[in-house]
GUMAR-517882 format. One line per field, with one value per residue (C-alpha): residue in three letters; residue number from 1; x, y, z. Coordinates in nm, 2 decimals. Each point is the difference from the previous one (the first is absolute). Layout:
residuo: c(ALA_...)
num: c(NUM_...)
u: c(X_...)
v: c(Y_...)
w: c(Z_...)
//
This chain:
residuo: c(UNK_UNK_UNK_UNK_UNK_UNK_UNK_UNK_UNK_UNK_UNK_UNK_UNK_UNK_UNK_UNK_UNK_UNK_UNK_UNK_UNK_UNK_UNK_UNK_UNK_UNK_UNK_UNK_UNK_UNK_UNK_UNK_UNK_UNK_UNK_UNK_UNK_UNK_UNK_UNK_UNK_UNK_UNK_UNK_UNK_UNK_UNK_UNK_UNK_UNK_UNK_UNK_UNK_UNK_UNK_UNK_UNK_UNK_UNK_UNK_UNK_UNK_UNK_UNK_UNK_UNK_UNK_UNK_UNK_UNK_UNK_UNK_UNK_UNK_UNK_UNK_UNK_UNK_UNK_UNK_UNK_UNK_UNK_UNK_UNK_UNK_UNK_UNK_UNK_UNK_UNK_UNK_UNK_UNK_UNK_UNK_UNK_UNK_UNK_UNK_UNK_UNK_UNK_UNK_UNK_UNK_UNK_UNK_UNK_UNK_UNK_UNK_UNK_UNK_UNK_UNK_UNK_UNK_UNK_UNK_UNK_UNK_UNK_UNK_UNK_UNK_UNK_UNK_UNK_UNK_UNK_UNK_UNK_UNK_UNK_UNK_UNK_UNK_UNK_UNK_UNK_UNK_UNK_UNK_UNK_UNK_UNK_UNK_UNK_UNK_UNK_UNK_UNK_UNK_UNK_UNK_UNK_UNK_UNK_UNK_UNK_UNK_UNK_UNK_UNK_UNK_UNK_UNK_UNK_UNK_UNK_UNK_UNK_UNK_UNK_UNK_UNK_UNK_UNK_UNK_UNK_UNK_UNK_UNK_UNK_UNK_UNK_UNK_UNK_UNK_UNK_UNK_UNK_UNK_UNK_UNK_UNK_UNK_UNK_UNK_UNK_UNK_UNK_UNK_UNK_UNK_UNK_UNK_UNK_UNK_UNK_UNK_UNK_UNK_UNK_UNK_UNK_UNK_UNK_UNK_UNK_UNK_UNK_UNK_UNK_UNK_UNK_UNK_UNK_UNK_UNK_UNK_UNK_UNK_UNK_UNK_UNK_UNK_UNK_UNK_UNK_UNK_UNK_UNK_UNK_UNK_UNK_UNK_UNK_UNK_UNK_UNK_UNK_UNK_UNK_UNK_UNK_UNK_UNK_UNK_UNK_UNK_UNK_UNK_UNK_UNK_UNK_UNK_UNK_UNK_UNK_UNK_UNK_UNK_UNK_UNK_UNK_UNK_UNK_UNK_UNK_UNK_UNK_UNK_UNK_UNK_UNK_UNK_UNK_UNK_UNK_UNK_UNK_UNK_UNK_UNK_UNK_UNK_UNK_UNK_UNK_UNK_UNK_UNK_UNK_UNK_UNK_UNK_UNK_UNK_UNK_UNK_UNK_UNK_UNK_UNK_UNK_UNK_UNK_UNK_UNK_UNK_UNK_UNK_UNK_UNK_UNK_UNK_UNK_UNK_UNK_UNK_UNK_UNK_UNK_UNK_UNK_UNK_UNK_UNK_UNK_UNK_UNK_UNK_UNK_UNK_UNK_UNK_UNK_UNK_UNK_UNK_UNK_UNK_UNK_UNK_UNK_UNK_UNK_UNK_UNK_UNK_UNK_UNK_UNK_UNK_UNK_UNK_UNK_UNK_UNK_UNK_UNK_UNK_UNK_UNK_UNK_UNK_UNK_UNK_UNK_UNK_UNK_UNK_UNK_UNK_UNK_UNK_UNK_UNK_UNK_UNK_UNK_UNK_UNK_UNK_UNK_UNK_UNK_UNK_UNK_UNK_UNK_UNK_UNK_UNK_UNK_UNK_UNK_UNK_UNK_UNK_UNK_UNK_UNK_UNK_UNK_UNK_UNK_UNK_UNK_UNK_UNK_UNK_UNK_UNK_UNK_UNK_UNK_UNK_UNK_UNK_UNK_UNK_UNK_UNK_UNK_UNK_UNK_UNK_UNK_UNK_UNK_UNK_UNK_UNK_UNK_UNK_UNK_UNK_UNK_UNK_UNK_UNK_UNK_UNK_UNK_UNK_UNK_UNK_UNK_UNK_UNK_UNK_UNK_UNK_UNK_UNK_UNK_UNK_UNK_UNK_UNK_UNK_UNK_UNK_UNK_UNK_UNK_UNK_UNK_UNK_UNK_UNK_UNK_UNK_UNK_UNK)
num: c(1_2_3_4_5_6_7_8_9_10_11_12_13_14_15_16_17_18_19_20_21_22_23_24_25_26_27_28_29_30_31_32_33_34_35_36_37_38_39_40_41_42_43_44_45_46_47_48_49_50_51_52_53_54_55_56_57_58_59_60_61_62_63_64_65_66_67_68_69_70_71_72_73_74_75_76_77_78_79_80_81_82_83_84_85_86_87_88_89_90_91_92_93_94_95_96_97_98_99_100_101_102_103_104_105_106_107_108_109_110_111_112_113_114_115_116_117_118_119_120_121_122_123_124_125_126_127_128_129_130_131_132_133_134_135_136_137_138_139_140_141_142_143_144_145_146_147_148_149_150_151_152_153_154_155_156_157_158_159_160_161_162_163_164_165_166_167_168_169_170_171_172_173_174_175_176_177_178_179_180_181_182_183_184_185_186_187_188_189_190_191_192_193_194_195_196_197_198_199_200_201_202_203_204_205_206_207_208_209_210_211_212_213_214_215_216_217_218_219_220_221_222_223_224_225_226_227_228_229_230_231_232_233_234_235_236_237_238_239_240_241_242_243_244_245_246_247_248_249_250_251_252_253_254_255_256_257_258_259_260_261_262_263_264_265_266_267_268_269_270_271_272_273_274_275_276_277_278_279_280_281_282_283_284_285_286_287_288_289_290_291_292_293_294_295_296_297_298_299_300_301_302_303_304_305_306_307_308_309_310_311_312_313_314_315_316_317_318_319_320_321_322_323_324_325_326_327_328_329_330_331_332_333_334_335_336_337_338_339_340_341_342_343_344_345_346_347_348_349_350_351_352_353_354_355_356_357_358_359_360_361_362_363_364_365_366_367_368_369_370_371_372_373_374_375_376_377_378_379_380_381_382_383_384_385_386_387_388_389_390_391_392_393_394_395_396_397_398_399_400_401_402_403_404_405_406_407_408_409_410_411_412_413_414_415_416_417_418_419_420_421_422_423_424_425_426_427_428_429_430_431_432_433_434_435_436_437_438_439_440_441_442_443_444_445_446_447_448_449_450_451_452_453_454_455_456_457_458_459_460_461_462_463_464_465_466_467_468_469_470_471_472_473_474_475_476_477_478_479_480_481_482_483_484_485_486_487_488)
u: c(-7.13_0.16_-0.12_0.12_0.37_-0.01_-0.16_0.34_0.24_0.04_0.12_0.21_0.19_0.06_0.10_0.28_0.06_0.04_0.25_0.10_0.09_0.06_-0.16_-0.11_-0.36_-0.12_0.11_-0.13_-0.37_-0.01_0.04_-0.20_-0.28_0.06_0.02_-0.34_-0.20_0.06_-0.07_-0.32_-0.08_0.11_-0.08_-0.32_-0.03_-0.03_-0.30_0.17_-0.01_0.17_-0.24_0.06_0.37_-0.03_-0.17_0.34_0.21_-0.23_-0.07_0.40_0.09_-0.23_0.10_0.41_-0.09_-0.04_0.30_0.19_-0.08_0.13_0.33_0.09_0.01_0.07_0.34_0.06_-0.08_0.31_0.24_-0.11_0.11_0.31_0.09_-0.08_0.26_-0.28_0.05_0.32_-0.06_-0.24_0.23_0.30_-0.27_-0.10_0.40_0.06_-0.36_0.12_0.39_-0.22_-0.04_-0.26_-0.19_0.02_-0.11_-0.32_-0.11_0.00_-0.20_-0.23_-0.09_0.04_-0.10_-0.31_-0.06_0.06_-0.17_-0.33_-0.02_0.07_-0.02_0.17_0.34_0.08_0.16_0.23_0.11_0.10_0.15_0.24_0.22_0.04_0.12_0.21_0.15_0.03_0.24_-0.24_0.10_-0.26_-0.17_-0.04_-0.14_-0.25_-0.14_0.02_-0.25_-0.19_-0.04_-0.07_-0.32_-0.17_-0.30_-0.21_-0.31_-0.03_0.23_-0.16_-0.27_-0.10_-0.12_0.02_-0.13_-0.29_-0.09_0.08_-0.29_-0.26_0.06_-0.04_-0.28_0.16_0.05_0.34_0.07_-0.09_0.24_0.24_-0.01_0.01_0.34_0.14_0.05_0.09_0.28_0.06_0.31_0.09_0.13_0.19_0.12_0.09_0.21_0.20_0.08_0.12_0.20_0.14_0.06_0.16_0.25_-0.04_0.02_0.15_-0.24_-0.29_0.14_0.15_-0.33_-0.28_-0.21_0.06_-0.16_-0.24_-0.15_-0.06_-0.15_-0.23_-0.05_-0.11_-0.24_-0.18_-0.06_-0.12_-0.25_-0.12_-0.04_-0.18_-0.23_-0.05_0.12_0.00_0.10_0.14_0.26_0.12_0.32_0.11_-0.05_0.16_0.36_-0.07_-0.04_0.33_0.23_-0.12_0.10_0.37_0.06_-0.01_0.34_0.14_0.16_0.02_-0.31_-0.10_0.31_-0.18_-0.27_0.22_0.19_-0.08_0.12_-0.20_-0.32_0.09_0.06_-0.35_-0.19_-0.11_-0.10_-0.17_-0.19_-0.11_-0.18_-0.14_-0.19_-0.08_-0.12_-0.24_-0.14_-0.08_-0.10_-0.25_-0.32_-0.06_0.38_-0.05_-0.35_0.15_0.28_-0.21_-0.25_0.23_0.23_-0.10_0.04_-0.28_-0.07_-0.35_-0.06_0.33_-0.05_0.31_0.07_0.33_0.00_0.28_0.01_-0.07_0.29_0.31_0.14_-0.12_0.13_0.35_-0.03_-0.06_0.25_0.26_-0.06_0.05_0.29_0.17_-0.12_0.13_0.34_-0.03_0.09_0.14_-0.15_0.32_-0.03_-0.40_0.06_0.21_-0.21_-0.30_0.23_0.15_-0.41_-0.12_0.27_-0.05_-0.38_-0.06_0.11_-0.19_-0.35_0.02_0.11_-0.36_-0.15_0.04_-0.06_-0.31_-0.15_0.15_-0.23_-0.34_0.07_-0.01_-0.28_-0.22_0.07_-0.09_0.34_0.01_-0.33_0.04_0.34_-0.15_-0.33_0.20_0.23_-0.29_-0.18_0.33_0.11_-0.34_0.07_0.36_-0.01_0.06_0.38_-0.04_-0.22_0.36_0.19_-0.28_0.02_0.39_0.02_-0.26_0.27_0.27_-0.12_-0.17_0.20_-0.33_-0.19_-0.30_0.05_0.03_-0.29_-0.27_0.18_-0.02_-0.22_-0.33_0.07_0.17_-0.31_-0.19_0.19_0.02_-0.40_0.00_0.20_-0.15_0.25_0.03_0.02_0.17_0.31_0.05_-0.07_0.28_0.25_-0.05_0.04_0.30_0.16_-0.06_0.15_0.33_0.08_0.03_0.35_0.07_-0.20_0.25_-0.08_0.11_0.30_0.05_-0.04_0.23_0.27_-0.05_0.05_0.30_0.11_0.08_-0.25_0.22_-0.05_-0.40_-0.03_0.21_-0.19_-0.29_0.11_0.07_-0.28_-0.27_0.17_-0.07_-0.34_-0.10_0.14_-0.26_-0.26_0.09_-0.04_-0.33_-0.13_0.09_-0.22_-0.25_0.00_-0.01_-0.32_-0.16_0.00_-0.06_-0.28_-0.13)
v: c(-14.87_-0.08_0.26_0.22_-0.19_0.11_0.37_0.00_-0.13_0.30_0.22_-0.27_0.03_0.35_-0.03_-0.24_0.11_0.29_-0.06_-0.33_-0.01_0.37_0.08_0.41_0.12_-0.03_-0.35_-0.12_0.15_-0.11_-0.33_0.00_0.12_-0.27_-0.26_0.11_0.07_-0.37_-0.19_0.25_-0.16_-0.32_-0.09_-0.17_0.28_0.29_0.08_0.18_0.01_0.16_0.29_0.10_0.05_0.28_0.21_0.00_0.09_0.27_0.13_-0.05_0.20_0.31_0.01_-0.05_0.34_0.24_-0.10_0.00_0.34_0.14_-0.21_0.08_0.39_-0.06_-0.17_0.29_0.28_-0.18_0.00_0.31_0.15_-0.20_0.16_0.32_-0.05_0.05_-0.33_0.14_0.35_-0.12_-0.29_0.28_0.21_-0.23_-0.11_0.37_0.04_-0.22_-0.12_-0.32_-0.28_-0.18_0.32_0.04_-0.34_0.08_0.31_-0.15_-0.32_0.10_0.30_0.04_-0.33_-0.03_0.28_-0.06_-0.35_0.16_0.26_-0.29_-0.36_-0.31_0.05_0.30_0.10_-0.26_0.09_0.33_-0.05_-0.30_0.18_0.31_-0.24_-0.19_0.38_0.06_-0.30_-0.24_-0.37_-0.09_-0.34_0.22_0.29_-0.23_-0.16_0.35_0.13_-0.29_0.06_0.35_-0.08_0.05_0.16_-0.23_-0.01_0.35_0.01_0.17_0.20_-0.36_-0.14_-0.36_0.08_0.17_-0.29_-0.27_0.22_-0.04_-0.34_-0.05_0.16_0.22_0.39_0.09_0.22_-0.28_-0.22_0.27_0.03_-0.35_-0.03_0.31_-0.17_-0.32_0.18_0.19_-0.20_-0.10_0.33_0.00_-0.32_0.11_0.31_-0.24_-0.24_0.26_0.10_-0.31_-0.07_0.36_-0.04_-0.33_-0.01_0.32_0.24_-0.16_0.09_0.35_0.06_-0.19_0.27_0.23_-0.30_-0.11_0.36_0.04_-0.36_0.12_0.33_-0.21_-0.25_0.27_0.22_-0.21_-0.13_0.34_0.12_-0.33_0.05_0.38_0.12_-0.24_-0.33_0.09_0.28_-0.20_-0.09_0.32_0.18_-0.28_0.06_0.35_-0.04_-0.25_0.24_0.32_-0.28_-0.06_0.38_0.04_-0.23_0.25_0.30_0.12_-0.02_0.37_0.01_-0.35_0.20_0.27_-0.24_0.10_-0.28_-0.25_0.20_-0.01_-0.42_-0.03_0.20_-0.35_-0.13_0.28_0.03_-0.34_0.04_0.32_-0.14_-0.32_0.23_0.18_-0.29_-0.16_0.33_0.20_-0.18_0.14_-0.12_-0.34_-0.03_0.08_-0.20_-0.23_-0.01_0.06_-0.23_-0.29_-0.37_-0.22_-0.31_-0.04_-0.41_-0.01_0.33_0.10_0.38_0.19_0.37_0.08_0.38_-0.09_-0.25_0.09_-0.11_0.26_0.24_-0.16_0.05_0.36_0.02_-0.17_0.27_0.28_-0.15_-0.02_0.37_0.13_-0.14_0.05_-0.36_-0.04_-0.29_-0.25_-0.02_-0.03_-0.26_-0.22_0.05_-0.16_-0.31_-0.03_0.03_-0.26_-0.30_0.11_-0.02_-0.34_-0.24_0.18_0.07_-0.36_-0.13_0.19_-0.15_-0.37_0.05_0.16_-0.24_-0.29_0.16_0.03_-0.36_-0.10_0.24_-0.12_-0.41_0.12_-0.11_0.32_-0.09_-0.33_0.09_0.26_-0.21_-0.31_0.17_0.17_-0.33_-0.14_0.28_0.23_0.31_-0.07_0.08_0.34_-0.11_-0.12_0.32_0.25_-0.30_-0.03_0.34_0.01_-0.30_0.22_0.27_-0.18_-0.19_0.27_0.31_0.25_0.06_0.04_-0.35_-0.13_0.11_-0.14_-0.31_-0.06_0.30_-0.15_-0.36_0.15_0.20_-0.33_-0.23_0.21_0.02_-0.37_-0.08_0.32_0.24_0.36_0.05_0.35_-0.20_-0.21_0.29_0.24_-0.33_-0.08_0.40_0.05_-0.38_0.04_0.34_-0.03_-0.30_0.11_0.10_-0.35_-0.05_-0.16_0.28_0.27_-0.22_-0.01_0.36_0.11_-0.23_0.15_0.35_-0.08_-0.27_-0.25_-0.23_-0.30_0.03_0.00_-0.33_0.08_0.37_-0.19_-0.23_0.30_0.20_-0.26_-0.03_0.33_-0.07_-0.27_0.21_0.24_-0.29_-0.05_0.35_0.06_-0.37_0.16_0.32_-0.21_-0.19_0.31_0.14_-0.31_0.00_0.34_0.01_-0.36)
w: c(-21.57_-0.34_-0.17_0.24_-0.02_-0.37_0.03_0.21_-0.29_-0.21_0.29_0.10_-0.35_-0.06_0.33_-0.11_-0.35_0.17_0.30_-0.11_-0.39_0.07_-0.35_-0.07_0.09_-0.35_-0.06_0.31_-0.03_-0.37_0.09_0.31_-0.26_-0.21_0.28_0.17_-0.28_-0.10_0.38_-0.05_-0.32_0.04_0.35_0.16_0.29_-0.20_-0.21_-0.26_-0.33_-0.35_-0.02_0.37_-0.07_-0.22_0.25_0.23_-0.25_-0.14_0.37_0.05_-0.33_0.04_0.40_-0.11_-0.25_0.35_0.14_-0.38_-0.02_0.26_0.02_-0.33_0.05_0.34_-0.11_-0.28_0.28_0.15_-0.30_-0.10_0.33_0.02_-0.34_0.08_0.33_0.28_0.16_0.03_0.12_0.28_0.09_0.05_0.21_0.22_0.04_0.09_0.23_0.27_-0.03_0.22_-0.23_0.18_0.01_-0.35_-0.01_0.20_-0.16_-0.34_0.11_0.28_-0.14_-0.37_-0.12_0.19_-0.12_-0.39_0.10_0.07_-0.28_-0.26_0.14_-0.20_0.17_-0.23_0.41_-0.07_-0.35_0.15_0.34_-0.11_-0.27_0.30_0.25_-0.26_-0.12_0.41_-0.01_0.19_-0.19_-0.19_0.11_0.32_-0.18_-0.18_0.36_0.15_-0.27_0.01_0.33_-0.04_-0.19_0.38_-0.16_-0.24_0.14_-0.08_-0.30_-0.32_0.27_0.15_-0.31_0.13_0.32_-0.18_-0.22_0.28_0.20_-0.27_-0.07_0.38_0.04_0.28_-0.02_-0.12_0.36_0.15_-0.17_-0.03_0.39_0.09_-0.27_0.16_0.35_-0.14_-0.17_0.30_0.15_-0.32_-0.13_0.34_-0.14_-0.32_0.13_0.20_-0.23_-0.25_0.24_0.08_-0.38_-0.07_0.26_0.29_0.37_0.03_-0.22_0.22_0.32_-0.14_-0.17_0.14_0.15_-0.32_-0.18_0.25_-0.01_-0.39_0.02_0.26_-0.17_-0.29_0.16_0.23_-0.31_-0.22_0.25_0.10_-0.35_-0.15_0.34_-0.05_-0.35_-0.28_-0.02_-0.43_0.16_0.39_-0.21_-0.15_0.31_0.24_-0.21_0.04_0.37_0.00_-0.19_0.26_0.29_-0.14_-0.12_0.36_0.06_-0.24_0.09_-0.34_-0.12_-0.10_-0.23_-0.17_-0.11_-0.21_-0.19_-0.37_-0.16_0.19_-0.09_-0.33_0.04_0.18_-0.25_-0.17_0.30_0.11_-0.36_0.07_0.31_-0.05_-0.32_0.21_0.32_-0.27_-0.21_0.34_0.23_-0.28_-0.01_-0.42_-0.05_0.12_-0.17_-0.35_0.01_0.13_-0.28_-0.31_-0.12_0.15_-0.09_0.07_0.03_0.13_-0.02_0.28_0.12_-0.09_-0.06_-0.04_0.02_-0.20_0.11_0.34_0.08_0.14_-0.29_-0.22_0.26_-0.05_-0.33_0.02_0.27_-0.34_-0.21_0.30_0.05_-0.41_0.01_0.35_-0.09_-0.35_-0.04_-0.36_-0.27_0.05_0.38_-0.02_-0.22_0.25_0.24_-0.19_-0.08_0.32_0.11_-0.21_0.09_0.39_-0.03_-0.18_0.23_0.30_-0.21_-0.11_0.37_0.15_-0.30_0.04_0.36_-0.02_-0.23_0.21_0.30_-0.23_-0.12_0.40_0.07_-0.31_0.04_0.42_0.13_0.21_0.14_0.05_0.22_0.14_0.12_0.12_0.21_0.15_0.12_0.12_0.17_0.14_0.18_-0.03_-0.41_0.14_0.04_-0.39_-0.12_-0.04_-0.17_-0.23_-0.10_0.01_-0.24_-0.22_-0.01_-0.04_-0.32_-0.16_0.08_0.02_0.29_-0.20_-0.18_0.33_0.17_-0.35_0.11_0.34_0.20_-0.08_0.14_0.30_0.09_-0.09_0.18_0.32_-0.03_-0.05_0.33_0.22_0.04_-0.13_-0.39_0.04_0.21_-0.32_-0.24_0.23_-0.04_-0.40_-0.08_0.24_-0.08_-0.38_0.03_0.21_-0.19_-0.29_0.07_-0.10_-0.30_-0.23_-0.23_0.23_0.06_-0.39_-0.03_0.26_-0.13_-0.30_0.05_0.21_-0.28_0.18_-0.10_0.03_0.42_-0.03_0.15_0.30_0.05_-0.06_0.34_0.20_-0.05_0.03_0.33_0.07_-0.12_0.26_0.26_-0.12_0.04_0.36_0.10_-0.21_0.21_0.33_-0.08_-0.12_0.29_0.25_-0.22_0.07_0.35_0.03_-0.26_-0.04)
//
């Protein structure tokens, strides 16, 4: 049990450094990486040595590079677009669509940012969505939990990437982990919808609103489940939020008149650009196969690759230089941009660094499986309960579904083998956990306090939204539950 006891210690701290000496995300995982890497090294229970500690932080490093790149042009997109007054054009559209703020509020976050969400992944959702509700005069803590919130989609962000890889290392077919996540996540988009509401606008926009909100939630969860059953599990997310926005154009009597609006065409053009070159690299078989194949960064003793041309960051990129020419952006104002990039970037890229590597030091001295395996003994069938808090704490500390499920998926399925009930119940809980919880990864946190700058209340939207979080939890349990009695 001691062991055990300690495995538990560094979660225990950047739990407190975290909520208790309220320090930023970066400070707090680089000293929770300093702190475990030493009770590794220097304690009896853990066979771990000097040499083993590279490994993390090589593993850590080259995994913190896929999420780098994309942040980074993800944030310039952003300030490119601010400069270029688009934030503002489709924050005065969606003002004039619907005179409703609460509507306003729904289209942009049930709709748009799942959408976003699953074209590109990493909260890139987020980095859009908050400046529009900030510009639409919603204040801004509540505009950073909203899009936090609004980041419904993970398990399929980026095509489903996470879910993908969590499938492999599972050894379970991505539908059938894409199906299983789908109705886990069923109720919780219903959830999600609601408690946006609730945020945008309290008592009285959940009873003036509720069915308008219930609705797109259900639109959501139904559609997503029917295409990762029937279609493919890589496009369920795009074509939920298409499914959402066709559900609340119908509270709209104007809607036609939407369509014809000029400038907003003109404002979604980058958006547009983006998923049209994302819908090609990931729809034509000889597309995908050269990107694919070219440019590629491998590491084959980790087997670590990184297509460069294939990642949504490249796409960004490209989307970057659409952008400086669309608007004919002019060398000052680029040049901003980039700075205002690089200071906004650092403090995020090195948060999901020292995180990352704080969860490959756990995973390599077998914390995560000593944890895992003890509170299977103790607890038998009822590690089920455990299973989605498991893969929520995955989330939460590492900020990727991806990262999440290498951590945790394969002793989930293990563990549920060990005690006799279904791997595919645990699998469906780590992916759909790991992924809802992200909204309260301290590095989302950072990076919505960021682009809203006000990073001094991180700490409190930190509180708030992990609240939301464990709500989450609750809801994914109770599903859990109901798939266990009806499929044992």
């Amino acid at each position: 049990m001691i062991p055990f006891f300690f495995s538990l210690i560094p979660l225990c701290l950047i739990l407190f450094l975290l909520f208790g000496l309220r320090l930023s995300a970066w400070k707090a995982g680089l000293v929770g990486c300093v702190f475990t890497s030493s009770m590794a090294l220097f304690t009896p229970f853990f066979e771990f040595t000097l040499h083993q500690l590279a490994m993390p932080i090589y593993q850590g490093s080259l995994t913190s590079l896929i999420v780098a790149y994309v942040i980074v042009f993800g944030i310039w997109l952003y300030h490119l677009l601010n400069e270029a007054k688009v934030i503002e054009t489709m924050a005065k559209f969606i003002s004039e669509s619907t005179q409703d703020p609460i509507r306003q509020v729904l289209i942009l976050t049930l709709a748009f940012s799942p959408l976003v969400e699953s074209l590109s992944g990493f909260g890139i959702a987020m980095i859009v969505v908050a400046p529009i509700l900030i510009a639409l005069g919603v204040e801004r803590m509540k505009a950073v939990l909203i899009s936090l919130v609004s980041l419904c989609a993970v398990p399929w962000g980026t095509l489903g990437m996470g879910t993908v890889i969590g499938a492999q290392l599972g050894n379970l077919s991505v539908q059938t982990l894409g199906v299983g996540s789908a109705l886990l996540s069923l109720p919780t988009f219903i959830y999600f919808a609601l408690i946006i509401l609730f945020l945008a606008g309290g008592w009285s926009a959940l009873k003036s609103h509720f069915w308008e909100a219930f609705l797109a939630g259900s639109s959501m969860g139904v559609s997503v489940l029917l295409l990762n059953k029937y279609v493919s599990v890589e496009l369920a997310g795009v074509f939920g939020s298409f499914m959402v926005m066709g559900v609340l154009l119908l509270f709209m009597n104007n809607r036609m008149e939407l369509l014809k609006n000029r400038n907003i065409r003109r404002a979604f053009k980058p958006y547009l650009f983006l998923i049209v070159l994302l819908l090609l690299s990931r729809l034509i078989p000889d597309l995908k196969g050269f990107l694919l194949s070219h440019g590629v960064v491998i590491v084959e003793e980790l087997q670590y690759s990184l297509p460069l041309l294939y990642s949504p960051g490249f796409f960004l990129f490209l989307t970057c230089l659409f952008t400086i020419g669309i608007y004919r952006m002019k060398q000052k104002s680029i040049f901003l941009t980039l700075q205002l990039t690089r200071k906004q970037a650092s403090p995020v890229i090195f948060a999901t660094l020292f995180f990352i590597i704080l969860s490959e030091i756990m995973s390599e001295a077998l914390m995560t499986q000593i944890i895992a395996e003890v509170t299977a003994t103790f607890l038998g069938p009822l590690f089920l309960l455990v299973s989605p808090v498991i893969g929520g704490l995955g989330g939460f500390l590492t900020g990727s579904n991806t990262a999440s499920n290498a951590m945790f998926i394969k002793l989930q399925v293990q563990a549920a083998q060990y005690i006799g009930i279904s791997p595919e119940l645990t699998a469906y809980a780590q992916n759909t956990a790991s992924s809802h919880a992200i909204m309260a990864s301290p590095s989302r946190v950072l990076l919505g306090a960021t682009i809203a700058q006000i990073p001094e209340l991180e700490n409190e939207l930190l509180k708030r939204i992990t609240l939301i979080a464990l709500g989450t939890l609750v809801v994914i349990i109770l599903g859990l539950l109901f798939m266990y009695v009806v499929c044992p």
